[in-house]
C-alpha positions as CSV (number, residue, x, y, z in Angstrom):
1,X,79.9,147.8,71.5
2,X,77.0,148.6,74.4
3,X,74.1,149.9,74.6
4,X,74.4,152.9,76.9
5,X,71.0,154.6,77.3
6,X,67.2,154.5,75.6
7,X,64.8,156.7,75.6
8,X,61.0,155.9,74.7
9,X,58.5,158.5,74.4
10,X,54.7,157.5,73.2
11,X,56.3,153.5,72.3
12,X,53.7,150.8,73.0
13,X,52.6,151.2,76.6
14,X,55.0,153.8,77.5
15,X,54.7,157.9,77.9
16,X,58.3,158.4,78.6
17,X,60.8,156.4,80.3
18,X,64.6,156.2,80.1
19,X,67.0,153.7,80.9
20,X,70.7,153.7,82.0
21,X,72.3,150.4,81.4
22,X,75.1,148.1,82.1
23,X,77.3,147.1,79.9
24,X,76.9,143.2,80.4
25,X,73.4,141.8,81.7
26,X,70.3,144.2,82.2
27,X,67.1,142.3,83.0
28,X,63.6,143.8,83.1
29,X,61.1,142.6,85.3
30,X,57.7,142.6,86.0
31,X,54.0,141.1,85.6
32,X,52.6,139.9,82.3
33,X,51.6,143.1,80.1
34,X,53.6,145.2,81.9
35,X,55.7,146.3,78.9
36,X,58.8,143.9,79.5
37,X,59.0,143.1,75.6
38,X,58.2,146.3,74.6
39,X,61.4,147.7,75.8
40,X,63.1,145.1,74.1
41,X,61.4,145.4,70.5
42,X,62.4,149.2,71.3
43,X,65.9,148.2,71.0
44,X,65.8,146.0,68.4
45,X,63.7,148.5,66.5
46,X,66.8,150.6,66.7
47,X,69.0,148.5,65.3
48,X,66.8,147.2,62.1
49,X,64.3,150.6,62.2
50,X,61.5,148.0,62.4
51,X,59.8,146.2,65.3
52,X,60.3,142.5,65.7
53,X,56.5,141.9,67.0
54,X,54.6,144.3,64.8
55,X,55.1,144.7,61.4
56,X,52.6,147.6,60.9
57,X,54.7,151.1,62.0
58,X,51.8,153.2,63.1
59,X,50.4,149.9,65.5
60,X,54.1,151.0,68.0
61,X,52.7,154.8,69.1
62,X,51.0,154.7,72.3
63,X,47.4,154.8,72.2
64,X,45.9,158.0,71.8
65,X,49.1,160.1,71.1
66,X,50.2,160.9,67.8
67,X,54.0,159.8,67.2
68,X,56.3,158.0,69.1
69,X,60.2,158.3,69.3
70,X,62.9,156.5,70.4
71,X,66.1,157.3,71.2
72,X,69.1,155.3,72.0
73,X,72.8,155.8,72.8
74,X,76.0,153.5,72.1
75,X,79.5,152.9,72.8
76,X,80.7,151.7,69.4
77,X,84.6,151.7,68.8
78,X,85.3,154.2,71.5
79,X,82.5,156.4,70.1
80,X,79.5,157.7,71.0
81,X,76.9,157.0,68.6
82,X,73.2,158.4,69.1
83,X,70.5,156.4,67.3
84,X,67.0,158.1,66.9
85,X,64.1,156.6,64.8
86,X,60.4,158.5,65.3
87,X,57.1,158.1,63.3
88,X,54.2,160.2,63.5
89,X,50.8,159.5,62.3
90,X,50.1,160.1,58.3
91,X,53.9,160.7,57.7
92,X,57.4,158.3,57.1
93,X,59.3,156.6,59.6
94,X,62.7,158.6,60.2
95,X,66.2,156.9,61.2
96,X,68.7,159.4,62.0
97,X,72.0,158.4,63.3
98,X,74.2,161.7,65.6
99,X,71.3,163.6,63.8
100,X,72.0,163.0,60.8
101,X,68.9,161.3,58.4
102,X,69.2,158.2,56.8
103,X,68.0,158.5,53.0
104,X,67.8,154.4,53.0
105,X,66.9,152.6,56.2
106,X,68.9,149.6,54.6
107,X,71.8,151.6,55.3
108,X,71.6,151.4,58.8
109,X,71.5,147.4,59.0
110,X,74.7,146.4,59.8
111,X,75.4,148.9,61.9
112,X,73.9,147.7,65.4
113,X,74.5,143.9,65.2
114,X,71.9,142.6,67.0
115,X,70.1,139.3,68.1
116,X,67.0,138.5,69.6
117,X,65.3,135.1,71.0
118,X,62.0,135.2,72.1
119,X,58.7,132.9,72.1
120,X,57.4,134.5,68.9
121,X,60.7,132.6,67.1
122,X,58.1,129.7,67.0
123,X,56.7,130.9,63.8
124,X,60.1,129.9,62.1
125,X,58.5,126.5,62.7
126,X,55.0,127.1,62.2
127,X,54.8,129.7,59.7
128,X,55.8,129.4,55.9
129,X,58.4,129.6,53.6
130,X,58.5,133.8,53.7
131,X,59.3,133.5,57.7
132,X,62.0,131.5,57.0
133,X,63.9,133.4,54.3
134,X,63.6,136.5,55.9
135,X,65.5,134.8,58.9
136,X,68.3,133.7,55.7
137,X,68.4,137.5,54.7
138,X,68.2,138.9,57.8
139,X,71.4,137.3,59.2
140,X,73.6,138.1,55.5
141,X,72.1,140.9,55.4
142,X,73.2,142.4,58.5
143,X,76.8,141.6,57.2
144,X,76.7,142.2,53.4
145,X,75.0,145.8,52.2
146,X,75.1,144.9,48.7
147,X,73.1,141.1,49.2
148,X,70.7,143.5,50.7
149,X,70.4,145.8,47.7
150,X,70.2,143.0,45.4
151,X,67.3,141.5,47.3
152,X,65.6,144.8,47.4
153,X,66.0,145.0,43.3
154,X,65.3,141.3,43.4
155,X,61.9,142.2,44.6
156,X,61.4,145.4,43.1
157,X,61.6,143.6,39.5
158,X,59.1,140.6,41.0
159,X,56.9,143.3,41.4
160,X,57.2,144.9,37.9
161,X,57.3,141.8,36.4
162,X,53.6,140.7,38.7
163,X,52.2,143.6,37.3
164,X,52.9,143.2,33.2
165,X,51.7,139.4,34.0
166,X,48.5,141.1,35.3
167,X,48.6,143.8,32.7
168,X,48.7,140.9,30.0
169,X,45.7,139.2,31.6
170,X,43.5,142.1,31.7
171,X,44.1,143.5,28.4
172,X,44.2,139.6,26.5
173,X,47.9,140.5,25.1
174,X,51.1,139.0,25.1
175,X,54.8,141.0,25.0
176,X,57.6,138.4,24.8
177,X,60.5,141.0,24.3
178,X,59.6,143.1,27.6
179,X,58.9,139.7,29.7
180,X,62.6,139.0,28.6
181,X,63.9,141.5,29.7
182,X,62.5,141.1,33.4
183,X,63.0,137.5,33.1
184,X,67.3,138.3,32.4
185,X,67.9,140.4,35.4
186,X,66.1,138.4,37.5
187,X,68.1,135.3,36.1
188,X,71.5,137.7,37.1
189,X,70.0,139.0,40.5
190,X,68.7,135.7,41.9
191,X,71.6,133.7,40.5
192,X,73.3,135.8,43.1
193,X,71.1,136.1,46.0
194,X,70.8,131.9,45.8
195,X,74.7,131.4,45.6
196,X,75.4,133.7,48.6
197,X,72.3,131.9,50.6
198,X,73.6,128.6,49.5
199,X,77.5,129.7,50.8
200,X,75.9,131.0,53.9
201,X,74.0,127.7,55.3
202,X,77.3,125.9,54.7
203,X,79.1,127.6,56.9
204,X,76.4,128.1,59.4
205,X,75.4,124.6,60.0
206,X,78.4,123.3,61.6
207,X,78.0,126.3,64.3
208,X,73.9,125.5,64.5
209,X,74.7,121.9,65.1
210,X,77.3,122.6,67.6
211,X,75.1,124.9,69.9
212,X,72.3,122.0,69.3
213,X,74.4,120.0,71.1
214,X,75.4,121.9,73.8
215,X,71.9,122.4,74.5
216,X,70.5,119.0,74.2
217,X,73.6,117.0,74.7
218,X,74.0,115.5,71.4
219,X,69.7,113.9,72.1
220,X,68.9,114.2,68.4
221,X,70.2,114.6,65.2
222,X,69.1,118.0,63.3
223,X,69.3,119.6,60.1
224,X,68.8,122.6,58.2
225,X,68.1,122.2,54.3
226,X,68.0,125.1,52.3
227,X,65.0,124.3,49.4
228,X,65.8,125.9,46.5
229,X,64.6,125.6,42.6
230,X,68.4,126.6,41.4
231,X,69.6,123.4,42.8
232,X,68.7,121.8,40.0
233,X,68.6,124.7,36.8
234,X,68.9,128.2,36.1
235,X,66.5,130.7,36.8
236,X,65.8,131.6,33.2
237,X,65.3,128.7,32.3
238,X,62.3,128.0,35.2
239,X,61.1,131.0,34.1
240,X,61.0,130.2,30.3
241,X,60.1,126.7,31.3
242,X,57.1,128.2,33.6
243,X,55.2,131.1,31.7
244,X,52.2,129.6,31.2
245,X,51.7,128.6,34.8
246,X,52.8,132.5,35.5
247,X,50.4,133.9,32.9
248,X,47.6,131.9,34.3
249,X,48.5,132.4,37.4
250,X,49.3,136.6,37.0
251,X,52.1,136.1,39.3
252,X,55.7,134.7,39.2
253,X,55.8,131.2,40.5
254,X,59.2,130.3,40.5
255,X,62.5,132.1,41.7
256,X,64.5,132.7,45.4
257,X,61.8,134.5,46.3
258,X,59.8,130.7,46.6
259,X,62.9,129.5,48.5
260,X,62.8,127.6,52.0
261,X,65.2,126.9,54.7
262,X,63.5,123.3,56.2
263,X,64.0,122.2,59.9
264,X,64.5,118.4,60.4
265,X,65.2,116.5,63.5
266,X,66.4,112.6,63.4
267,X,65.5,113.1,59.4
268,X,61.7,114.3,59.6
269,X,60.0,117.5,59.5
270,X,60.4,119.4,63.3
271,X,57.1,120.8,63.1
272,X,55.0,117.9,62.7
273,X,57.4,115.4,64.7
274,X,59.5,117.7,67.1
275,X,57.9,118.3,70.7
276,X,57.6,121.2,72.1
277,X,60.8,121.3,74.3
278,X,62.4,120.4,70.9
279,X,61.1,122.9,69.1
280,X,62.4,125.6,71.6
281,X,65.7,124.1,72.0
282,X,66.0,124.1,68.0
283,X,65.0,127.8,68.0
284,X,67.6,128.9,70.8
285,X,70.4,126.5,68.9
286,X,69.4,128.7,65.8
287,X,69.5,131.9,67.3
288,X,72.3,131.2,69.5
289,X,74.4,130.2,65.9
290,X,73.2,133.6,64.3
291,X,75.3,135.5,67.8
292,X,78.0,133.4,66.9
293,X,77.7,133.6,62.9
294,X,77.4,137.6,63.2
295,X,80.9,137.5,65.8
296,X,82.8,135.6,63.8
297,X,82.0,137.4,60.3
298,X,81.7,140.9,61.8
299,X,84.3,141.0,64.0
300,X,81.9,142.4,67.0
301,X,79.5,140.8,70.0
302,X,75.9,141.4,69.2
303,X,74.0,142.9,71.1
304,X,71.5,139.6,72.8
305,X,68.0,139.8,73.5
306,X,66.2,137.0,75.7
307,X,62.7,137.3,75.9
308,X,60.8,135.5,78.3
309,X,62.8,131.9,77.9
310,X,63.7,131.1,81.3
311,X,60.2,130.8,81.5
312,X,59.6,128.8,78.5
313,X,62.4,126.2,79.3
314,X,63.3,123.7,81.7
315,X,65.7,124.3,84.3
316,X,68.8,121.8,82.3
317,X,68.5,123.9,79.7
318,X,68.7,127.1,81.0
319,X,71.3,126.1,83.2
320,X,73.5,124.8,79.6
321,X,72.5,128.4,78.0
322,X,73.8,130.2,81.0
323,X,77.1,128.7,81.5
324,X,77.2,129.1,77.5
325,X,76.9,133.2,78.3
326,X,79.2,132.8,80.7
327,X,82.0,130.9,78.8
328,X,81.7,132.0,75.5
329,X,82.1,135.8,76.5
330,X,78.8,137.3,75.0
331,X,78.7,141.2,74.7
332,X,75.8,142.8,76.1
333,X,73.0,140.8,77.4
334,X,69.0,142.0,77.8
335,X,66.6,139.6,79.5
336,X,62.8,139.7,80.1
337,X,61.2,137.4,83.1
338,X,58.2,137.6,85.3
339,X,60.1,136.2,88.1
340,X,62.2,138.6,90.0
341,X,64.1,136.2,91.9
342,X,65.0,133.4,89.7
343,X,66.4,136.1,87.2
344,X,68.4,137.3,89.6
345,X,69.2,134.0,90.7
346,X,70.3,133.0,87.5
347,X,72.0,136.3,86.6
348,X,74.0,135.6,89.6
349,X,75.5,132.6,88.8
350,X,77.7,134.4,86.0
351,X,79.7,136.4,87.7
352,X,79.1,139.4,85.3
353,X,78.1,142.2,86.6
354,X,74.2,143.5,86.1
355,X,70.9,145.8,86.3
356,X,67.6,144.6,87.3
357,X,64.9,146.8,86.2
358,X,61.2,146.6,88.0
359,X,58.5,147.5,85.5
C-alpha cells in the first residue's frame, strides 16, 4: 500500500497544492513555518480523520476561508482507493472513501495503517496519563474495530454515569438500582478493554526493547509498565468499593479510563531521570515498535511519517535508524527537514529510490 497523490485545498497554510509521490521515500523541504508538517498532519489526517497537531477541527482551514478539504489517493491491494475528508465552518467533518460517506469515522481506522514520529511525541513523556492511553488505543485500535467500539461505549456510559453522579449531587438524592446498572456494564466493558490492553503490552515489549537497542546499543535498560487498578480486583468491585469518593467527587474515579502506560529507564521514571537524547531515543524506539507491531498483526507496511528528527538527533542515531529503513524493508516513507542537503544526503544512502519536495 502507497500513497499515490494528495490534494490540499484551504488546509493550514495552504490554498491548493497537489502532490505526486513516490512509492518509497518522499521528503519535504524547506525553512521553519513553511508548512513542512502540515503536509504531513494532512496525511495522517486521512488516515485517522483527525489531525495529529490540533485537536480542534475548525483550527486546520486556512485562515480566512471557510472549509478546507483534502484529498488523497492510494494503491491498496492492487486498487485504487480515493480518500476525501472536508469540514466547513458551522457544519461536521465528512470522511468519504471512492465517494462514498462514512456514517462512523471509527470505521475508517484501520484502513490506512499509518505511523507518525515527530517532536510533539515528547508529550508521551511529559504529559499525563490520557496521552498515554490514547497511544495504547490508538495502536489496537487500528487493528481491532470492535476494541474500538467498546472503548467508545466504555466512555459513552462514563459519561452517563458522570452525569446521574452530578444529577444526585444537585438534587441531594441517591438511586442505587440505576447506579448498578451503569456500574455492571462498565464492569463487562472495561473488564475487556483492560484484558486486551494487558495482552497487547506483552507482546509489544519484546519488539520496543529490541528497537531500543538497536538504537542505543543496548546503553540502558527500559521498560514499559502498564498501571492499571484491575491488576489487583474487579471493576465492580472498585466501583462499589469507591462510591462515596465518586459521589463527592460527582465524577467516576476509578476504571481503565484512569489507566497509565509508565516509561522507565534503568528502573526510574524517564521523565524526571531520562535526558533529553534519551527521551528521543525512547520515543523513536516506541514508535518504531508500533511500524513493526501494526506489520506483523496486519499483515501490511504502514505508511511512516518522520517529522523533523534528523534534526532533533545526533548523527549515530540517525545513521542506526537509517540503516534500520533500509534493512528492515519499510513501506512508504515521508520525511520533513530544513536541511536540503543532509536529507538528501541521508536519503541517499538507502539505495531506495525518492522525491524531494522544496516548500
Amino acid at each position: 500500500m502507497h500513497l499515490k497523490k494528495l490534494s490540499l485545498f484551504n488546509y493550514k497554510n495552504f490554498s491548493e497544492i497537489d502532490f505526486d509521490f513516490d512509492a518509497k521515500i518522499n521528503c519535504f523541504v524547506g525553512k521553519n513555518g513553511i508548512g513542512k508538517t502540515n503536509v504531513l498532519d494532512a496525511i495522517y489526517h486521512i488516515a485517522y480523520g483527525k489531525s495529529y497537531f490540533n485537536p480542534l477541527a475548525v483550527q486546520n482551514i486556512r485562515h480566512g476561508e471557510e472549509f478546507f478539504v483534502v484529498d488523497a489517493e492510494f494503491s491498496k491491494q492492487d486498487r485504487t482507493e480515493q480518500i476525501v475528508c472536508s469540514l466547513k465552518k458551522g457544519q461536521k467533518k465528512i470522511l468519504k472513501r471512492n465517494g462514498k460517506v462514512y456514517e462512523k469515522f471509527s470505521d475508517h481506522i484501520g484502513f490506512i495503517p499509518l505511523v507518525i514520529i515527530s517532536p510533539a511525541d515528547q508529550d508521551l513523556i511529559i504529559e499525563g496519563s490520557e496521552t498515554r492511553r490514547k497511544f495504547i488505543d490508538s495502536v489496537i485500535s487500528q487493528l481491532d474495530a470492535a476494541y474500538l467500539q467498546q472503548l467508545i461505549q466504555y466512555q459513552k456510559i462514563i459519561s452517563q454515569r458522570n452525569a446521574l453522579l452530578k444529577y444526585f449531587a444537585l438534587n441531594h438524592v441517591f438511586e442505587s438500582d440505576t447506579l448498578s446498572i451503569y456500574n455492571e456494564q462498565l464492569h463487562h466493558l472495561g473488564q475487556i478493554i483492560f484484558e486486551k490492553r494487558k495482552s497487547f503490552i506483552e507482546a509489544f515489549l519484546p519488539i520496543f526493547n529490541k528497537h531500543h537497542q538497536a538504537i542505543t546499543g543496548a546503553a540502558e535498560q527500559v521498560r514499559l509498565v502498564y498501571e492499571s487498578s484491575l491488576h489487583t480486583s474487579d471493576l465492580l468491585q472498585l466501583l462499589q468499593d469507591n462510591i462515596s469518593k465518586d459521589r463527592a467527587l460527582q465524577y467516576t474515579s476509578v476504571g481503565v479510563h484512569k489507566d497509565d502506560l509508565l516509561f522507565e529507564i534503568d528502573a526510574y521514571p524517564i521523565k524526571r531521570f531520562g535526558s533529553q537524547g534519551q527521551q528521543k531515543s525512547f520515543l523513536i524506539a516506541l514508535k518504531l515498535a508500533q511500524f513493526e507491531f501494526v506489520k506483523k498483526e496486519s499483515g501490511e507496511n504502514p505508511i511512516l511519517l518522520f517529522d523533523d528528527i534528523f534534526d532533533k538527533l545526533d548523527e549515530s542515531r540517525v545513521e542506526k535508524i537509517i540503516k534500520m529503513i533500509d534493512n528492515e524493508q519499510f513501506g512508504q516513507l515521508f520525511i520533513s527537514d530544513t536541511h536540503p542537503e543532509r536529507t538528501e544526503n541521508i536519503i541517499k544512502s538507502t539505495q531506495q529510490s525518492y522525491r524531494i519536495f522544496n516548500l
